[in-house]
mmCIF file of the N, C-alpha and C atoms, coordinates in Angstrom:
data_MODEL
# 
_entry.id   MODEL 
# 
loop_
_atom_site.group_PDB 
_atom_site.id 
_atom_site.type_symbol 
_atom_site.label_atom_id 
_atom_site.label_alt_id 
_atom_site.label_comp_id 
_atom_site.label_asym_id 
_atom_site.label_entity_id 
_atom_site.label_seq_id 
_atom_site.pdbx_PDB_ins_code 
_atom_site.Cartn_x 
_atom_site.Cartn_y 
_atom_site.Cartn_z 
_atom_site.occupancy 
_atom_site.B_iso_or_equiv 
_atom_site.pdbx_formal_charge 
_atom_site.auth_seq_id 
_atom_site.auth_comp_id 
_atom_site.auth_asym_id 
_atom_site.auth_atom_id 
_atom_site.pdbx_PDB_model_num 
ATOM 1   N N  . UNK A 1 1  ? -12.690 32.739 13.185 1.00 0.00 ? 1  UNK A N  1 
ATOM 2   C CA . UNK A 1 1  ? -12.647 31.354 12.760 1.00 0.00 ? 1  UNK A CA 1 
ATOM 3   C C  . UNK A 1 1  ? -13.413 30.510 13.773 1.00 0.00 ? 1  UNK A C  1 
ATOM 4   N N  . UNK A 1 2  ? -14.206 29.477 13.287 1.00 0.00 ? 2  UNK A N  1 
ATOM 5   C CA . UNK A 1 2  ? -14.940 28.462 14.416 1.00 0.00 ? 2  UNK A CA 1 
ATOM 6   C C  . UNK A 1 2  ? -14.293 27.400 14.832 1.00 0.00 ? 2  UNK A C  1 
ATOM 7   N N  . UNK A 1 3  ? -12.769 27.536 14.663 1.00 0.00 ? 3  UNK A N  1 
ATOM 8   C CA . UNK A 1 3  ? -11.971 26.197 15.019 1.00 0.00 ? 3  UNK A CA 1 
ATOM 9   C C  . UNK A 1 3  ? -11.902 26.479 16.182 1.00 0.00 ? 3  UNK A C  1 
ATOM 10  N N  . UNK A 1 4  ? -11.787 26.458 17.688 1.00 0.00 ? 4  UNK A N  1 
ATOM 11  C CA . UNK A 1 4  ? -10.981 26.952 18.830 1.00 0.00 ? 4  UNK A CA 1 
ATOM 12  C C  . UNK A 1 4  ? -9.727  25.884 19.407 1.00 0.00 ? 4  UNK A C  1 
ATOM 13  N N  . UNK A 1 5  ? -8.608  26.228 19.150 1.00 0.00 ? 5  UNK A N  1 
ATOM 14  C CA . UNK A 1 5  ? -7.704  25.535 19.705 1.00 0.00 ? 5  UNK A CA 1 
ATOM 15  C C  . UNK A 1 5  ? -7.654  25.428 21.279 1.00 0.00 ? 5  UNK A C  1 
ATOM 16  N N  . UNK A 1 6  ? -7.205  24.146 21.930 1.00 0.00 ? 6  UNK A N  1 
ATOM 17  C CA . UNK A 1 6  ? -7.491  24.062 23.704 1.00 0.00 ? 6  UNK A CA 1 
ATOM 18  C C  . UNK A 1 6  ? -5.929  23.547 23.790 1.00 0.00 ? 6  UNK A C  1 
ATOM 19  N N  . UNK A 1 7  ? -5.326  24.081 23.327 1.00 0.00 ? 7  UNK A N  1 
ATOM 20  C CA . UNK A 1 7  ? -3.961  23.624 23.687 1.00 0.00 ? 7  UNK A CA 1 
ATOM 21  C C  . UNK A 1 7  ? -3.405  24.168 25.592 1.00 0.00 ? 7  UNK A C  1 
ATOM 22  N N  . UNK A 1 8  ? -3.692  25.203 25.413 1.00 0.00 ? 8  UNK A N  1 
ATOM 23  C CA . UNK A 1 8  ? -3.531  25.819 26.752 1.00 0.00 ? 8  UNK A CA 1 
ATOM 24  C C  . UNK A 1 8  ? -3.914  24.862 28.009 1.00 0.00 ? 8  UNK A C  1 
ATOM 25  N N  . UNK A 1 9  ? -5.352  24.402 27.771 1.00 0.00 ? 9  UNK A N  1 
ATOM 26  C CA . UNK A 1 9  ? -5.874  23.855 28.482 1.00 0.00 ? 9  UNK A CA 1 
ATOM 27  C C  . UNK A 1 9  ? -5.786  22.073 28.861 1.00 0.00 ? 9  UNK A C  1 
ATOM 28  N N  . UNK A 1 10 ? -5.079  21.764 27.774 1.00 0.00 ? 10 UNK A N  1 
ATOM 29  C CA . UNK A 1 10 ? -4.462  20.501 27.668 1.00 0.00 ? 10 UNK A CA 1 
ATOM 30  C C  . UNK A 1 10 ? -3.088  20.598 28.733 1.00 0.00 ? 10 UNK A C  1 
ATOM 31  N N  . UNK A 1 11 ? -2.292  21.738 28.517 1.00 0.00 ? 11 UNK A N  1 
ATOM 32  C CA . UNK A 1 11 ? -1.117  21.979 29.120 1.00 0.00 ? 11 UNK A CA 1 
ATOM 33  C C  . UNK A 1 11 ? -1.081  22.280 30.404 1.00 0.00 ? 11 UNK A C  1 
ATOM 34  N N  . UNK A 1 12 ? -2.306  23.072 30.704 1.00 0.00 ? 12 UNK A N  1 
ATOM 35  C CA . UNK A 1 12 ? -2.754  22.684 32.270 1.00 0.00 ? 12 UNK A CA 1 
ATOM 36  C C  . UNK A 1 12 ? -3.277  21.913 33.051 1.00 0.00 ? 12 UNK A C  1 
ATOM 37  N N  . UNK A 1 13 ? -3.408  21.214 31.935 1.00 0.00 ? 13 UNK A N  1 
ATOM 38  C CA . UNK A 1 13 ? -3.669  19.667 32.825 1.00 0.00 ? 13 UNK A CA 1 
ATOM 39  C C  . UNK A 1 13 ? -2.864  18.677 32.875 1.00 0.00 ? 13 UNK A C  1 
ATOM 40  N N  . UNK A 1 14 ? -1.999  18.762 31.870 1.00 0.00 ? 14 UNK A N  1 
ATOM 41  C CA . UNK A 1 14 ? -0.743  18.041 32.309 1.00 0.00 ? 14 UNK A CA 1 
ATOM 42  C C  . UNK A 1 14 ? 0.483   18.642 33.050 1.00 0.00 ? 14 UNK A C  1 
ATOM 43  N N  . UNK A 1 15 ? -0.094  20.055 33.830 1.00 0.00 ? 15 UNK A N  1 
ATOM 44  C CA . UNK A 1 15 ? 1.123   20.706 34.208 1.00 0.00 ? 15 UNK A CA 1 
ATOM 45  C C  . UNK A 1 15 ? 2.410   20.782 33.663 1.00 0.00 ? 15 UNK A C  1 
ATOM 46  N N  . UNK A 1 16 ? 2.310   20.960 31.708 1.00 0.00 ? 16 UNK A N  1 
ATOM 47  C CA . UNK A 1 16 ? 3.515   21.069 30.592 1.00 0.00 ? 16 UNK A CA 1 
ATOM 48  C C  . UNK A 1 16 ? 3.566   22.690 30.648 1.00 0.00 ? 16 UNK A C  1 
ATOM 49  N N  . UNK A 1 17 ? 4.943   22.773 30.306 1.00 0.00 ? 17 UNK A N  1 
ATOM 50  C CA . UNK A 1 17 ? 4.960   23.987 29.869 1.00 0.00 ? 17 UNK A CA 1 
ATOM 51  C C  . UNK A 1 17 ? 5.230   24.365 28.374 1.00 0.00 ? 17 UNK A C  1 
ATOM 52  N N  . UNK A 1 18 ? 4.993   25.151 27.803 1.00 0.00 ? 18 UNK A N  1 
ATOM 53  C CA . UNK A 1 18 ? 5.158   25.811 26.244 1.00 0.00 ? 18 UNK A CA 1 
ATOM 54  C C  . UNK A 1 18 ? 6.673   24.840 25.873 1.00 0.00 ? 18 UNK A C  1 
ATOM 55  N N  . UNK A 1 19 ? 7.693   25.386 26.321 1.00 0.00 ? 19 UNK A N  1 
ATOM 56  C CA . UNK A 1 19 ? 9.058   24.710 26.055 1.00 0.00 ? 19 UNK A CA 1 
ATOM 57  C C  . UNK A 1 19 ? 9.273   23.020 26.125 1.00 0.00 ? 19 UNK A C  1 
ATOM 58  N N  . UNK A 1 20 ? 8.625   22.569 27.028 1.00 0.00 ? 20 UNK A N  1 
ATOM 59  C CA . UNK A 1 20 ? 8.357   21.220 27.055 1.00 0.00 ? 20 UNK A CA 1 
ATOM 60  C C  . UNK A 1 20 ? 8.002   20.456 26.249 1.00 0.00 ? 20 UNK A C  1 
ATOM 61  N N  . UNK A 1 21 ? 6.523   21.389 25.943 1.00 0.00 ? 21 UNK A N  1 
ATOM 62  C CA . UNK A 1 21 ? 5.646   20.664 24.838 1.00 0.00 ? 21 UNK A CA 1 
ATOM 63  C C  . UNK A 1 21 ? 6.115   20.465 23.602 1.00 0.00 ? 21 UNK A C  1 
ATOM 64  N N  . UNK A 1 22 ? 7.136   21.981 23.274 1.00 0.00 ? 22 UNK A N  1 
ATOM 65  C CA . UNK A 1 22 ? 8.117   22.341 22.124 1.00 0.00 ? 22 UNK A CA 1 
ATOM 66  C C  . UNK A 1 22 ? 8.773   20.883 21.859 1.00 0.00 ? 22 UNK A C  1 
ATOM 67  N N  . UNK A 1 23 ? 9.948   20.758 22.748 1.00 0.00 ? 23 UNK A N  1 
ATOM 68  C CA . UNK A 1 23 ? 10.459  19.936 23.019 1.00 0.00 ? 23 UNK A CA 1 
ATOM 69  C C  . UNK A 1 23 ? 10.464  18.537 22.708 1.00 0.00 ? 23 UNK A C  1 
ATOM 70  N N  . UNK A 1 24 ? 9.037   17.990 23.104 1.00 0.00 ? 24 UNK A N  1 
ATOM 71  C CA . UNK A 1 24 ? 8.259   16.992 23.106 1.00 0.00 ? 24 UNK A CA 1 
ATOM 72  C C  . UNK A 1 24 ? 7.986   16.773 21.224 1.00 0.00 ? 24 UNK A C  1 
ATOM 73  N N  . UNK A 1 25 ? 7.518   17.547 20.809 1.00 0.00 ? 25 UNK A N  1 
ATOM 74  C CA . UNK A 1 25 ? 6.651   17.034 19.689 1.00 0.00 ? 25 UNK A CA 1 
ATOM 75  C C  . UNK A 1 25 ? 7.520   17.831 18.281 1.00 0.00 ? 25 UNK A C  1 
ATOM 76  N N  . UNK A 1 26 ? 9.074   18.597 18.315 1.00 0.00 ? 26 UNK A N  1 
ATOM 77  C CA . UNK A 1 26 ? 9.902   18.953 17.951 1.00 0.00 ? 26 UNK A CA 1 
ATOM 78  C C  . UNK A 1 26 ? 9.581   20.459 16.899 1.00 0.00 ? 26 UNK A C  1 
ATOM 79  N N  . UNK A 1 27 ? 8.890   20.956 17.790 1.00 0.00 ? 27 UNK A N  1 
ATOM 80  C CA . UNK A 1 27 ? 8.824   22.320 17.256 1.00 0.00 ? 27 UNK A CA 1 
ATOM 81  C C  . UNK A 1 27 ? 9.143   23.304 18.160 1.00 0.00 ? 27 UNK A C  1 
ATOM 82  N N  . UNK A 1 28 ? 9.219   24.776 17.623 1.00 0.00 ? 28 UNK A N  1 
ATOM 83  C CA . UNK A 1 28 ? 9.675   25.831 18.326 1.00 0.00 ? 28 UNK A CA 1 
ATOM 84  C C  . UNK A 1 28 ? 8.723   26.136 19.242 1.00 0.00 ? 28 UNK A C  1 
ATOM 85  N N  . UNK A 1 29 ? 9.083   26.420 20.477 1.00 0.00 ? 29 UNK A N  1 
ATOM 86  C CA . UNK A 1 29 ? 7.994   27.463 21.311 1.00 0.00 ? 29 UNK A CA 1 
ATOM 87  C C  . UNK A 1 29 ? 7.278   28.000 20.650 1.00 0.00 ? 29 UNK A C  1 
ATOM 88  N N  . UNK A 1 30 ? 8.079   29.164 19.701 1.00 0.00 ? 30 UNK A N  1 
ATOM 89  C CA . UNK A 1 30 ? 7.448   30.074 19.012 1.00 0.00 ? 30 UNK A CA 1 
ATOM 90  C C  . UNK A 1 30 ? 6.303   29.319 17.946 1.00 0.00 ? 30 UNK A C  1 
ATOM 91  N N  . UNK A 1 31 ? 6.153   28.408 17.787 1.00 0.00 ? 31 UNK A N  1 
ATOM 92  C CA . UNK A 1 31 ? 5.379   27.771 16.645 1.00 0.00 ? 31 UNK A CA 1 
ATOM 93  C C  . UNK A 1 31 ? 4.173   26.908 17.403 1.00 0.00 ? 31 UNK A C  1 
ATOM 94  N N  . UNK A 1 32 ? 5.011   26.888 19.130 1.00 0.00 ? 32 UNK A N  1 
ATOM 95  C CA . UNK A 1 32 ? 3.791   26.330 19.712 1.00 0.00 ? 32 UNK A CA 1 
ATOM 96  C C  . UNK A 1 32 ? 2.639   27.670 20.520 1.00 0.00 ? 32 UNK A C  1 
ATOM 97  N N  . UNK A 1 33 ? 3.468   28.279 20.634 1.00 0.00 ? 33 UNK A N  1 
ATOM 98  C CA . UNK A 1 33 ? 2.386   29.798 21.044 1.00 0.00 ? 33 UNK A CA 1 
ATOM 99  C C  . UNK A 1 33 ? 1.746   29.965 19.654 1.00 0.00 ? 33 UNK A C  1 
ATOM 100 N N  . UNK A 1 34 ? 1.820   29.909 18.552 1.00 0.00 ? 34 UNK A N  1 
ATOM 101 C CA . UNK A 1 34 ? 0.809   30.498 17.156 1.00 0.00 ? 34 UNK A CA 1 
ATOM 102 C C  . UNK A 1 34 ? -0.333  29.590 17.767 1.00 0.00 ? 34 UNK A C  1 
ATOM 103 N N  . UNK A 1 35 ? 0.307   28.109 17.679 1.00 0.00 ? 35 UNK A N  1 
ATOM 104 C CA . UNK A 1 35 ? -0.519  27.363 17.817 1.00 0.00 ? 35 UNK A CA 1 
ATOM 105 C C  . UNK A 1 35 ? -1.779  27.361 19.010 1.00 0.00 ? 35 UNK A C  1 
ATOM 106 N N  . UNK A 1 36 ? -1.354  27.548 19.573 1.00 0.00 ? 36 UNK A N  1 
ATOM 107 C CA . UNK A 1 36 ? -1.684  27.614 21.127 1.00 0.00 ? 36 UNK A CA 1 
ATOM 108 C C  . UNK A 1 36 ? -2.717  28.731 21.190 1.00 0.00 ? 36 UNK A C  1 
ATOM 109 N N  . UNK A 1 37 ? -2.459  29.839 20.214 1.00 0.00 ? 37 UNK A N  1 
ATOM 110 C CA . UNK A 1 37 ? -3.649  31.175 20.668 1.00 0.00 ? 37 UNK A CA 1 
ATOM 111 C C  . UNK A 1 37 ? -4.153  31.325 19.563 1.00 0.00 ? 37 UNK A C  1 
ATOM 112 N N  . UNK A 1 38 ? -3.899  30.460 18.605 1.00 0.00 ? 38 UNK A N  1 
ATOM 113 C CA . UNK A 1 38 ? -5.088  30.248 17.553 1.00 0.00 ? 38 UNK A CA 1 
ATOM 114 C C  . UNK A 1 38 ? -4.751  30.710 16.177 1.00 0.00 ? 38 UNK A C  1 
ATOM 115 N N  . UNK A 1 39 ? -3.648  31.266 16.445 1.00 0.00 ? 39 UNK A N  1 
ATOM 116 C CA . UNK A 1 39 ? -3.077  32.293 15.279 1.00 0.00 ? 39 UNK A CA 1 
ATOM 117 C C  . UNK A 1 39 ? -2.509  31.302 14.052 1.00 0.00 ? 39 UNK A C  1 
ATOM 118 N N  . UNK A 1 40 ? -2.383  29.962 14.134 1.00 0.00 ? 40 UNK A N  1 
ATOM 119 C CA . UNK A 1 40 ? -2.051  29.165 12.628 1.00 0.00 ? 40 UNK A CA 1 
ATOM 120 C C  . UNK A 1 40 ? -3.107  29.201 11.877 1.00 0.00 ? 40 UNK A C  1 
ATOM 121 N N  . UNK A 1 41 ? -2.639  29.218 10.643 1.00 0.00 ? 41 UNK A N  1 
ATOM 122 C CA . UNK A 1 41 ? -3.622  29.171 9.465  1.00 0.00 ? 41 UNK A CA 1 
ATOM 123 C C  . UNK A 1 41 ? -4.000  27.951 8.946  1.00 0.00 ? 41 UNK A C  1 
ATOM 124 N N  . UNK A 1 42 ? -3.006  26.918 9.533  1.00 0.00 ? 42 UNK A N  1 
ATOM 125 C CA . UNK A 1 42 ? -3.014  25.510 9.076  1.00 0.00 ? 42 UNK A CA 1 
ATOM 126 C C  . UNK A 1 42 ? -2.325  24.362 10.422 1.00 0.00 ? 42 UNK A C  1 
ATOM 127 N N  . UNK A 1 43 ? -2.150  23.477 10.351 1.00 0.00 ? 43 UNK A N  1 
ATOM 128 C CA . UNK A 1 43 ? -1.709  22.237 11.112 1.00 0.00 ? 43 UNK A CA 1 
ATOM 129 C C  . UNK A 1 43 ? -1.179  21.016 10.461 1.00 0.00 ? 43 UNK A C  1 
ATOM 130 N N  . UNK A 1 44 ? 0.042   20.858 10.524 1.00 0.00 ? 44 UNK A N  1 
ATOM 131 C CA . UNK A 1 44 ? 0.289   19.713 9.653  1.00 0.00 ? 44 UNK A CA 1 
ATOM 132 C C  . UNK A 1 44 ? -0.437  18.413 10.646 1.00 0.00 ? 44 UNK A C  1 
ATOM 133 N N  . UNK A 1 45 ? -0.510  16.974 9.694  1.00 0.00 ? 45 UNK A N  1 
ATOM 134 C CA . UNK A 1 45 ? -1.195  15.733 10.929 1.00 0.00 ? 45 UNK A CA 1 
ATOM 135 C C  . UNK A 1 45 ? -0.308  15.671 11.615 1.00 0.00 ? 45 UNK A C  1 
ATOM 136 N N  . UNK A 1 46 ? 0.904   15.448 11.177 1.00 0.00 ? 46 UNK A N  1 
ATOM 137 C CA . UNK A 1 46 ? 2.373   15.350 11.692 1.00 0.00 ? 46 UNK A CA 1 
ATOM 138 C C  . UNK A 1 46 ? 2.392   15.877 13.488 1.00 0.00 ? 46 UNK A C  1 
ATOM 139 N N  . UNK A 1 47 ? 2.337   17.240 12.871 1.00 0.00 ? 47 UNK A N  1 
ATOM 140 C CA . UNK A 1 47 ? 2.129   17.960 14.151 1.00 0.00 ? 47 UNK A CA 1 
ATOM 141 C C  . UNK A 1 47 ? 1.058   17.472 15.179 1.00 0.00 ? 47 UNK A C  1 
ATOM 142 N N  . UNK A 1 48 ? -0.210  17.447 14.393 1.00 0.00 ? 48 UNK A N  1 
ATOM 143 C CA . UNK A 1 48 ? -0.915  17.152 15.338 1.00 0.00 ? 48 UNK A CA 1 
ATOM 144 C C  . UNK A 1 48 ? -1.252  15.243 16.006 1.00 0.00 ? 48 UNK A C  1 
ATOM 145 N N  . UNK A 1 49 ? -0.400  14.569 15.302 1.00 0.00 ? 49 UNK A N  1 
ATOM 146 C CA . UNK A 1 49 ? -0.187  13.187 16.035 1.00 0.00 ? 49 UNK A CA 1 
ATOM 147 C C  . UNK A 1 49 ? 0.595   13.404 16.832 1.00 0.00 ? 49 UNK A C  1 
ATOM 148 N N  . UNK A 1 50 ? 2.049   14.105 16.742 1.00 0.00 ? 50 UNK A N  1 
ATOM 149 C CA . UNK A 1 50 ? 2.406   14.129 17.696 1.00 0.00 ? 50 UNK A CA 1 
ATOM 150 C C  . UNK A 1 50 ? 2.464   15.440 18.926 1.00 0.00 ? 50 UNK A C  1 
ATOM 151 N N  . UNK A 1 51 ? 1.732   16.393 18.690 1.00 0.00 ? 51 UNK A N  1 
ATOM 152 C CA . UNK A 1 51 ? 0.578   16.798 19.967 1.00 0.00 ? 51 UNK A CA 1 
ATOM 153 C C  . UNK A 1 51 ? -0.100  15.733 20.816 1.00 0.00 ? 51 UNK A C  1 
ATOM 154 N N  . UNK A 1 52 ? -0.737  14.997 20.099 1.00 0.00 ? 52 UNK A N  1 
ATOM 155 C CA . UNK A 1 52 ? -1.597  13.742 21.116 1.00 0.00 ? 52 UNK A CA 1 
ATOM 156 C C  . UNK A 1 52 ? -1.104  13.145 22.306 1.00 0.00 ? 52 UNK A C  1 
ATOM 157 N N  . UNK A 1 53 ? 0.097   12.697 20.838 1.00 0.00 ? 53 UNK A N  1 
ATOM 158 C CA . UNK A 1 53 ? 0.769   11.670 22.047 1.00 0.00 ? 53 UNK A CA 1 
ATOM 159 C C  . UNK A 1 53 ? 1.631   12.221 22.897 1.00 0.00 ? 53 UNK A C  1 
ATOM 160 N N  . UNK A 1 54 ? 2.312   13.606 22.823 1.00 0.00 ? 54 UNK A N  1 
ATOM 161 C CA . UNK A 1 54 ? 2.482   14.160 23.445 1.00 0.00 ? 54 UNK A CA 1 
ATOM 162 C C  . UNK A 1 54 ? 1.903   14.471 25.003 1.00 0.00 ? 54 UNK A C  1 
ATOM 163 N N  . UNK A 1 55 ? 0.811   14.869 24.766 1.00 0.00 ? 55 UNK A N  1 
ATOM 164 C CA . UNK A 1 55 ? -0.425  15.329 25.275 1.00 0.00 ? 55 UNK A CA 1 
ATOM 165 C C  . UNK A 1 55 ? -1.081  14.228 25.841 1.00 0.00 ? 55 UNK A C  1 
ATOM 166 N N  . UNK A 1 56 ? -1.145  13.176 25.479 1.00 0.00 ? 56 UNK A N  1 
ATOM 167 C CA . UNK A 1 56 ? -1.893  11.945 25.971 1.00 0.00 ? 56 UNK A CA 1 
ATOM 168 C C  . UNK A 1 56 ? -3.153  12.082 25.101 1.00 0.00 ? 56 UNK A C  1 
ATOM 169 N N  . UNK A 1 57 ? -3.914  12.675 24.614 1.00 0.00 ? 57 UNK A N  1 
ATOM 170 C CA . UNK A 1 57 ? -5.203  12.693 24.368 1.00 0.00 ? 57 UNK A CA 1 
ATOM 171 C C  . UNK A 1 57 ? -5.503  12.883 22.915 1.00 0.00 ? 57 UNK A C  1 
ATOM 172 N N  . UNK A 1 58 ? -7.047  13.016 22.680 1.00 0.00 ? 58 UNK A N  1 
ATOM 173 C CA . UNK A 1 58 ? -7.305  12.905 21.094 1.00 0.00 ? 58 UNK A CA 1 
ATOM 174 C C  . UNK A 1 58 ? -7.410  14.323 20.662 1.00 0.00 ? 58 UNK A C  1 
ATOM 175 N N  . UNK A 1 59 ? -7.155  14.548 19.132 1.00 0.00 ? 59 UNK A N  1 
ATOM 176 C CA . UNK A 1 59 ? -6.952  15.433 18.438 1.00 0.00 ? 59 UNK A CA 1 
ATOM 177 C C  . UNK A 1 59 ? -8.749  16.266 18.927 1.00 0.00 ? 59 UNK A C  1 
ATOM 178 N N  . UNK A 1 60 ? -9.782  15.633 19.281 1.00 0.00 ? 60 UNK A N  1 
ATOM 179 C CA . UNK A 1 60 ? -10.762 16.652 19.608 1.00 0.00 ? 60 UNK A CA 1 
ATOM 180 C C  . UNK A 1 60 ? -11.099 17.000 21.004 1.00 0.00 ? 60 UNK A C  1 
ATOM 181 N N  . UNK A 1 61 ? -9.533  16.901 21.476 1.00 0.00 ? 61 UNK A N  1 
ATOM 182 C CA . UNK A 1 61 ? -8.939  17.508 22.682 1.00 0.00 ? 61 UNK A CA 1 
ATOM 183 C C  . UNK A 1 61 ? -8.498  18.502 22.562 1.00 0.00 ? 61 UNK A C  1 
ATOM 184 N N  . UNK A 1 62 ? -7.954  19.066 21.665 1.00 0.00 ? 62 UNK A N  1 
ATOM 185 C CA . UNK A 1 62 ? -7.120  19.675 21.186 1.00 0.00 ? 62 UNK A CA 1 
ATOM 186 C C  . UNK A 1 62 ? -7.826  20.855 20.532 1.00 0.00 ? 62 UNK A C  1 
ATOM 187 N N  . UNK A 1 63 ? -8.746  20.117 19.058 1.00 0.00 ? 63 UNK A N  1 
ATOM 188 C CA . UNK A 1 63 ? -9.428  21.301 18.513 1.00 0.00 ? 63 UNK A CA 1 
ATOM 189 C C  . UNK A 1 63 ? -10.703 21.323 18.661 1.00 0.00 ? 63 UNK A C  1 
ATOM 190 N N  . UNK A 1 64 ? -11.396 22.330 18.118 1.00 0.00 ? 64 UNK A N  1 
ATOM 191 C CA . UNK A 1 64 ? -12.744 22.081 18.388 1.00 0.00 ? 64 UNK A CA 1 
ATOM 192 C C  . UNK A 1 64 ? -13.917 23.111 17.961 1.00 0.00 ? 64 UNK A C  1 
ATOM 193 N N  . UNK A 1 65 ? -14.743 22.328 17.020 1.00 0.00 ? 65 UNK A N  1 
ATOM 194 C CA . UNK A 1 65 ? -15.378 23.705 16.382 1.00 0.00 ? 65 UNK A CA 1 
ATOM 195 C C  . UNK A 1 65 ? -16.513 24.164 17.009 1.00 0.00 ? 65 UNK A C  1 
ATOM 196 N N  . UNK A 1 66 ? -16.818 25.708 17.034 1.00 0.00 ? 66 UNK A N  1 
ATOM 197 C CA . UNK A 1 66 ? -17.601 26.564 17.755 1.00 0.00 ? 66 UNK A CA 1 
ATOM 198 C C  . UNK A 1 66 ? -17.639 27.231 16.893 1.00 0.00 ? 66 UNK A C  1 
ATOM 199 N N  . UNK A 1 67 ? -19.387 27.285 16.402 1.00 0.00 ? 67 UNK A N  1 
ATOM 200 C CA . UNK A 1 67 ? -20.123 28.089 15.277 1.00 0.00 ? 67 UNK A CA 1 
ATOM 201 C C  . UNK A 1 67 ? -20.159 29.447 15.749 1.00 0.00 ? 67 UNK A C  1 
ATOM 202 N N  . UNK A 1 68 ? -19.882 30.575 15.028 1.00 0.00 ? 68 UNK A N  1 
ATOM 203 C CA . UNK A 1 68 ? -19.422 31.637 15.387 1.00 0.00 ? 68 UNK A CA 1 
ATOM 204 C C  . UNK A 1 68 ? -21.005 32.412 15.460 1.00 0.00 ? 68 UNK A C  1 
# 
């Protein structure tokens, strides 16, 4: 897929951890690791507004396409 998710890299820059972030934006760990290593098939906005603000930053922080 040419989407690449940077969630990881968002989280190391805010020194968050997986459970935190969970926490934060009211989903499971487990739903934030799919997310996180690329493995969702989809993204609700839901989710991803509140990733942002979570996160502080914009959604093409987050994703980002790379032509395969």
């Amino acid at each position: 897929m040419a989407i690449r998710v940077n969630i990881d890299v968002m989280l190391a820059k805010r020194k968050m951890s997986v459970g935190e972030l969970a926490d934060r934006i009211g989903i499971t760990p487990v739903n934030v690791s799919v997310l996180k290593n690329g493995r969702a098939k989809a993204i609700r906005f839901t989710t991803l507004d509140r990733l942002c603000a979570a996160l502080d930053c914009q959604p093409g922080d987050v994703l980002e396409y790379v032509e395969d």
